[in-house]
C-alpha positions in Angstrom: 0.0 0.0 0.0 0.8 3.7 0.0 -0.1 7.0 0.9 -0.3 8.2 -2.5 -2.9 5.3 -4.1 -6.7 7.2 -4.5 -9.5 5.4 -2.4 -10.4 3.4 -5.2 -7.2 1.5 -5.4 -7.6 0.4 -1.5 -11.0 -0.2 -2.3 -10.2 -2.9 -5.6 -9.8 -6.4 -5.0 -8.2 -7.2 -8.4 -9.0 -10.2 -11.0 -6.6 -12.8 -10.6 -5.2 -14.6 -13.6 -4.8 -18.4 -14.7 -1.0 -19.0 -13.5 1.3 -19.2 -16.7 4.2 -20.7 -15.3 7.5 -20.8 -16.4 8.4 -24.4 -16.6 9.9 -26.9 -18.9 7.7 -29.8 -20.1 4.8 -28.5 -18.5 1.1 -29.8 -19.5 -0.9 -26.7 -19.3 -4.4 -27.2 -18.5 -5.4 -24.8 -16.3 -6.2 -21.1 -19.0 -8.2 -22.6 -21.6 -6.4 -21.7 -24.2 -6.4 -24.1 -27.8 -4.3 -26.7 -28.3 -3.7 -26.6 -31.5 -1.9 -23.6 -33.2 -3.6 -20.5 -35.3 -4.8 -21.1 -38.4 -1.8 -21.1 -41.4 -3.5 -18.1 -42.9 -3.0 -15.6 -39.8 0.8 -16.3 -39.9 0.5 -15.4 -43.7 -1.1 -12.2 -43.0 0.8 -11.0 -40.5 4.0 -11.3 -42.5 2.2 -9.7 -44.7 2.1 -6.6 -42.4 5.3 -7.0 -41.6 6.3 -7.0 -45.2 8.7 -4.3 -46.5 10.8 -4.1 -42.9 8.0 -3.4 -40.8 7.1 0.7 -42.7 3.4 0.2 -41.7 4.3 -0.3 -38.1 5.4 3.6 -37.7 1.5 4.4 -38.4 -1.6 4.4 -36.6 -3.7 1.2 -36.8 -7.3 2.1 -38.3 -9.1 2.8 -35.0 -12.3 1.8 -36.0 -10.9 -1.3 -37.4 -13.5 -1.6 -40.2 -11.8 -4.8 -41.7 -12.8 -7.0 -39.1 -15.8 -5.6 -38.3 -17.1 -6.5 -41.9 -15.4 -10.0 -41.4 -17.4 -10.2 -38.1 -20.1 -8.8 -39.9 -19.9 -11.5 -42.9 -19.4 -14.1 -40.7 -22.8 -13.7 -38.9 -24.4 -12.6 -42.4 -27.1 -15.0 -42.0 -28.5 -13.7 -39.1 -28.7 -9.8 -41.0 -25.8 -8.9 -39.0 -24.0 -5.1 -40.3 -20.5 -3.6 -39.5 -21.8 -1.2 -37.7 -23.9 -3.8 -34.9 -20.2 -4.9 -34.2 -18.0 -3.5 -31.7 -14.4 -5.1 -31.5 -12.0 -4.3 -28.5 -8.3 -5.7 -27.3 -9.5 -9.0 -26.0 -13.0 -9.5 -24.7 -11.9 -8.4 -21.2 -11.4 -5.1 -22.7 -14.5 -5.2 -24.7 -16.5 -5.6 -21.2 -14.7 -3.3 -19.2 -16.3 -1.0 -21.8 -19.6 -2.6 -21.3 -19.9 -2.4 -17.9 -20.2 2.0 -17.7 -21.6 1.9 -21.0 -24.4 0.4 -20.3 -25.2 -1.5 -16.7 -23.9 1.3 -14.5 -27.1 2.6 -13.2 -29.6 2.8 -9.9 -30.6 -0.9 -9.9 -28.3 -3.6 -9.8 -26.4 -5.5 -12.1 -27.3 -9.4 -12.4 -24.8 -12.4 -12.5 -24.8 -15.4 -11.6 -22.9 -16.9 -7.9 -20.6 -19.1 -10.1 -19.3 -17.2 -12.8 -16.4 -15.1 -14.6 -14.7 -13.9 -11.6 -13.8 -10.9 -13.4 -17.2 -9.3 -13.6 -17.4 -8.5 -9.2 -13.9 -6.4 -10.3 -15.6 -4.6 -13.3 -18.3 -3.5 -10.6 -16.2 -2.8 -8.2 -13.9 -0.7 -10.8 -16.7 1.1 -12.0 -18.8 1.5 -8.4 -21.7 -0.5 -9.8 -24.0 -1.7 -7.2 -24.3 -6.4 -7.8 -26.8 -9.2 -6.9 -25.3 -12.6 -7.6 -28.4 -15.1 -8.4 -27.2 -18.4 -7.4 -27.1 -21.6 -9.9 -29.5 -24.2 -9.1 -28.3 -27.6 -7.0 -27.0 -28.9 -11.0 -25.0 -25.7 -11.6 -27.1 -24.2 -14.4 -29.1 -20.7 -14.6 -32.6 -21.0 -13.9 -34.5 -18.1 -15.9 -37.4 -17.7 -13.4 -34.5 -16.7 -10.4 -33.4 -13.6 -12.3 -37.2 -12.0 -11.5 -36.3 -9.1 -9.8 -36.1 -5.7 -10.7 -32.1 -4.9 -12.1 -29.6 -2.1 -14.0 -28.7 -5.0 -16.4 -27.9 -8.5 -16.7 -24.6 -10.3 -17.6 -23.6 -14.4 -17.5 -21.3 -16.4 -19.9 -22.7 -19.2 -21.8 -21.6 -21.8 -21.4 -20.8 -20.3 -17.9 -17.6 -20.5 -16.3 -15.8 -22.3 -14.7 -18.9 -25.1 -14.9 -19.1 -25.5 -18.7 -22.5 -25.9 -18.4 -25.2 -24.3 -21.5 -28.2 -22.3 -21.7 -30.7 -22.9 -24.8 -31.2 -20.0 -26.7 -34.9 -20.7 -26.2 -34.1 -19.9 -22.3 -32.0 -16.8 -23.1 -34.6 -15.8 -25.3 -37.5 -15.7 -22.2 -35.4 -13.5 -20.3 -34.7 -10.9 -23.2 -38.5 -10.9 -23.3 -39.0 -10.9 -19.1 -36.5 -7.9 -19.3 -37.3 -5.6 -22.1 -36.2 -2.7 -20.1 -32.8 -4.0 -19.3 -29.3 -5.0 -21.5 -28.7 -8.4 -21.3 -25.3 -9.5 -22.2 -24.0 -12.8 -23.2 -20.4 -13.7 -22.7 -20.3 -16.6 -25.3 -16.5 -17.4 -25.1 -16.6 -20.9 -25.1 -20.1 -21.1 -27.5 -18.3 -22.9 -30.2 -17.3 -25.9 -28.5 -20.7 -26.9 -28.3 -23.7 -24.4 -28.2 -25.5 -22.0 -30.5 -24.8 -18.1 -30.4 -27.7 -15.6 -29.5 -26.1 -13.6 -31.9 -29.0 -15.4 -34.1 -31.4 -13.2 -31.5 -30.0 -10.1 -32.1 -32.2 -8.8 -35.0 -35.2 -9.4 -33.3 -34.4 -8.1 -29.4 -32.7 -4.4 -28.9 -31.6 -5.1 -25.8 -29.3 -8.0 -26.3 -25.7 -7.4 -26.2 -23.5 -11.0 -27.7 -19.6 -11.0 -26.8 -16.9 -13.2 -28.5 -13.2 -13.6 -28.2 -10.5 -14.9 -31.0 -8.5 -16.5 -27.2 -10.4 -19.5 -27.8 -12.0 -21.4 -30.8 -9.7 -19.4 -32.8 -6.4 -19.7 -31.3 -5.6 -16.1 -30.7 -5.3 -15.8 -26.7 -1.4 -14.4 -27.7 -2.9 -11.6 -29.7 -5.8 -10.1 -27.9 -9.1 -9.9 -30.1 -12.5 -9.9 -28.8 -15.8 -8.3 -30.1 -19.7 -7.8 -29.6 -22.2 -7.8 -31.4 -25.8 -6.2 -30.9 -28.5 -3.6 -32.3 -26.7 -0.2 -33.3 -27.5 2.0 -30.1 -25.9 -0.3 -28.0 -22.7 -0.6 -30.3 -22.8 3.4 -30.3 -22.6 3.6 -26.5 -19.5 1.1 -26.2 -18.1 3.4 -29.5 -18.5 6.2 -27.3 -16.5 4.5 -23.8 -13.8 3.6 -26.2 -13.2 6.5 -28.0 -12.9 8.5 -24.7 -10.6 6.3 -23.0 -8.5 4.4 -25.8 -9.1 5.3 -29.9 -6.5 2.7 -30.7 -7.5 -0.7 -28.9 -6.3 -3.1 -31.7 -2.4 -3.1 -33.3 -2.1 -3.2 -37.0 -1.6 -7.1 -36.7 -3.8 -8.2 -34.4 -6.6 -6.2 -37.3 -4.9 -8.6 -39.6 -4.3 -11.9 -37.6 -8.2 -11.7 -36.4 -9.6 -10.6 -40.2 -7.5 -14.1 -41.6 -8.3 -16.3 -38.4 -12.2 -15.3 -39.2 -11.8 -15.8 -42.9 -10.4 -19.6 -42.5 -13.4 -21.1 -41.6 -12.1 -24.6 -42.7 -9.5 -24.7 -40.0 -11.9 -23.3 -37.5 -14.0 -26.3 -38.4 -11.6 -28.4 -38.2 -9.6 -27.8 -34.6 -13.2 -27.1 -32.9 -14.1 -30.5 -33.7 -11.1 -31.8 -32.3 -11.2 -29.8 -29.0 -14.9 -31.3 -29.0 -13.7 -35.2 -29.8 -11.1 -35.1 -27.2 -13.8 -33.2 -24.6 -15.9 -36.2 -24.3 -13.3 -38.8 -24.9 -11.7 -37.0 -21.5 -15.1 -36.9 -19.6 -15.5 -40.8 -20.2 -12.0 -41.5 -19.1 -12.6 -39.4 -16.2 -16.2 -40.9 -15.3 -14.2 -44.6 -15.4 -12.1 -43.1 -12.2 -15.2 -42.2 -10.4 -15.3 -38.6 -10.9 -18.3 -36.9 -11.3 -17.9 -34.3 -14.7 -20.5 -31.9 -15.7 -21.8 -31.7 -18.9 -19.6 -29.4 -20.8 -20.5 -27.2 -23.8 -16.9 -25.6 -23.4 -13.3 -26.4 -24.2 -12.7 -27.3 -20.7 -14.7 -29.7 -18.2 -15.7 -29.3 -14.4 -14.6 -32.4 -12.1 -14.9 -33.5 -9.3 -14.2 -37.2 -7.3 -16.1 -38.3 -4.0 -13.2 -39.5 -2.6 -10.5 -36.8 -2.9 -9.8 -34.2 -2.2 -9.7 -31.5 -5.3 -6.8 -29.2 -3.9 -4.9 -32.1 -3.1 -5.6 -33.2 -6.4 -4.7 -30.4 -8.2 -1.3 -30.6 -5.7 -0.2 -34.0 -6.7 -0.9 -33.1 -10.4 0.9 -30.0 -10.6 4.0 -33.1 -9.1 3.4 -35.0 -12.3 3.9 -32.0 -14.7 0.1 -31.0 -15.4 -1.2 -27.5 -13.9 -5.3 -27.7 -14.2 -7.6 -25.1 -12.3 -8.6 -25.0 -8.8 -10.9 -22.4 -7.1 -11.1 -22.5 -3.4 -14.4 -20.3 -3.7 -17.6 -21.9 -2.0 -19.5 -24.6 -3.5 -17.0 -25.5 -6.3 -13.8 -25.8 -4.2 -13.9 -29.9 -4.2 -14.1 -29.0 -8.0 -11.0 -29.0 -11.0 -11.5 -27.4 -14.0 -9.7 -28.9 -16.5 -8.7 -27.3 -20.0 -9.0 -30.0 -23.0 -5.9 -30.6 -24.4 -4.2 -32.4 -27.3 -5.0 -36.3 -27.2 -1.8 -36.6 -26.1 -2.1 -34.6 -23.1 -4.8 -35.9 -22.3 -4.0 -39.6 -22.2 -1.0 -38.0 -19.7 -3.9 -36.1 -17.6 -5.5 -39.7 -17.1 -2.9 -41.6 -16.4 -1.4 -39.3 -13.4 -4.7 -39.4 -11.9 -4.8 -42.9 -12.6 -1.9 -43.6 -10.5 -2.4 -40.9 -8.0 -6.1 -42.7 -7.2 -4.3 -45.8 -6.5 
């Protein structure tokens, strides 16, 4: 501490990040990143950029990044998505941090659920933006009917984290309709390892607010892309946040990785599957040893064994070379969370427990 922080400083109780250690021969399941590397075509077009020793690296990127808006845009095409309904931001962390003054900062409370993205208390806190968390039911899923209650806004990923677990479109559609007066945002990280995106309910409900990130299903967590996508006045008022606190949020090659990585929709295709394969291959292998996983529609699973306990677990792993996720918070702190891996590290994941269960 010191005598020359403001009172807000004291007052923050920061987001804490997955560990990235530095280790050799580490299996690294505990950030969810992808195991397989970005696709062949965002390497080629960032060299591009990089082309003729670097010249366009002494200019300003296009702050408005209109490129990947439209590829955002065309991507979503079918669902009468524009460029301007998209809003795209240095990571989806940054892309809420804007979200949250922009439009849930008001009298009433913002909504989230009890077990979620840790990071949206610190948002409120940053921001002084009053919270009720609405607790999961005994399954760890949202039930719609418990968000009832008068709020300044509403905000949950899907599938949540860290649980993995989904909710239908039809479901997210009831509570757009049960809160027309209020912004509902999605936080659909993890929605292409196994779910469908509300951006399809976009056209149809104005206060709907979809966010995305490139970290994941694309490959990207080194290079910091994430974007929403919703009806025009509510891409305005984040336009507004960002251009009075950063007009530059994305680099010239993270424009250009993000446009190619969106564009290469093969590969995409190709590495989600995998991811999704290797998900439920893990969850049986896991279920053999006892544990109990919930369902996941992520690239990650939630775990946990009658019979052991999970920070012990997560102890003798981290022994054996494998670093998963453990959150001593309440009700999920016999719980791992557990990143899907290559097949390969899988079968490594399994057979540590495998002989730490003996």
């Amino acid at each position: 501490m010191s005598r020359y922080w403001s009172s807000l400083v004291h007052r923050l109780t920061p987001y804490v990040p997955g560990e990235q250690p530095k280790l050799p021969n580490l299996v690294k399941l505990n950030t969810n990143e992808n195991p397989y590397p970005p696709s062949a075509q965002v390497l080629a077009a960032i060299a591009d950029e990089l082309a003729n020793g670097g010249r366009s690296l002494r200019l300003y990127p296009d702050p408005n990044a209109d490129r990947l808006k439209e590829a955002v845009a065309a991507r979503y095409a079918d669902f009468g998505i524009r460029p301007q309904q998209v809003f795209v931001g240095n990571g989806s962390d940054e892309v809420l941090a804007h979200i949250f003054p922009a439009l849930l900062k008001h009298t009433l409370p913002v909504l989230f659920p009890d077990i979620t993205y840790s990071f949206y208390p610190v948002y409120c806190g940053l921001y002084d933006i009053a919270f009720c968390t609405v607790p999961l039911d005994e399954e760890f899923t949202i039930r719609v009917e418990d968000y009832a209650m008068a709020n300044g806004g509403i905000i949950f990923p899907n599938p949540n984290a860290p649980t993995g677990c989904l909710l239908p479109l039809a479901d997210i559609e009831r509570l757009l309709l049960a809160h027309r007066e209020s912004v509902v945002v999605v936080d659909e990280a993890y929605i292409d390892f196994g779910g469908d995106t509300a951006i399809a309910l976009v056209d149809r409900h104005p206060n709907l607010l979809v966010v995305h990130t490139l970290s994941k299903s694309r490959s990207l967590a080194g290079l910091r892309v994430g974007y929403a996508v919703g009806q025009n006045h509510l891409t305005e008022a984040l336009e507004r946040v960002k251009n009075s606190f950063n007009s530059y949020p994305l680099d010239r090659l993270a424009i250009a990785g993000a446009v190619a990585a969106i564009d290469d929709q093969e590969y995409f295709e190709l590495t989600r599957q995998a991811v999704i394969d290797s998900r439920e291959a893990l969850r049986r292998a896991l279920q053999e040893l006892g544990f109990t996983v919930l369902p996941s529609a992520a690239n990650f699973i939630f775990a946990s064994h009658p019979q052991r306990d999970a920070g012990e677990l997560a102890a003798a792993l981290r022994q054996c070379g494998i670093i998963v996720r453990h959150f001593r918070l309440p009700r999920i702190d016999q719980y791992l969370r557990i990143t899907i891996g290559t097949d390969a590290q899988c079968e490594l994941l399994v057979e540590a427990l495998r002989n730490i269960l003996i």
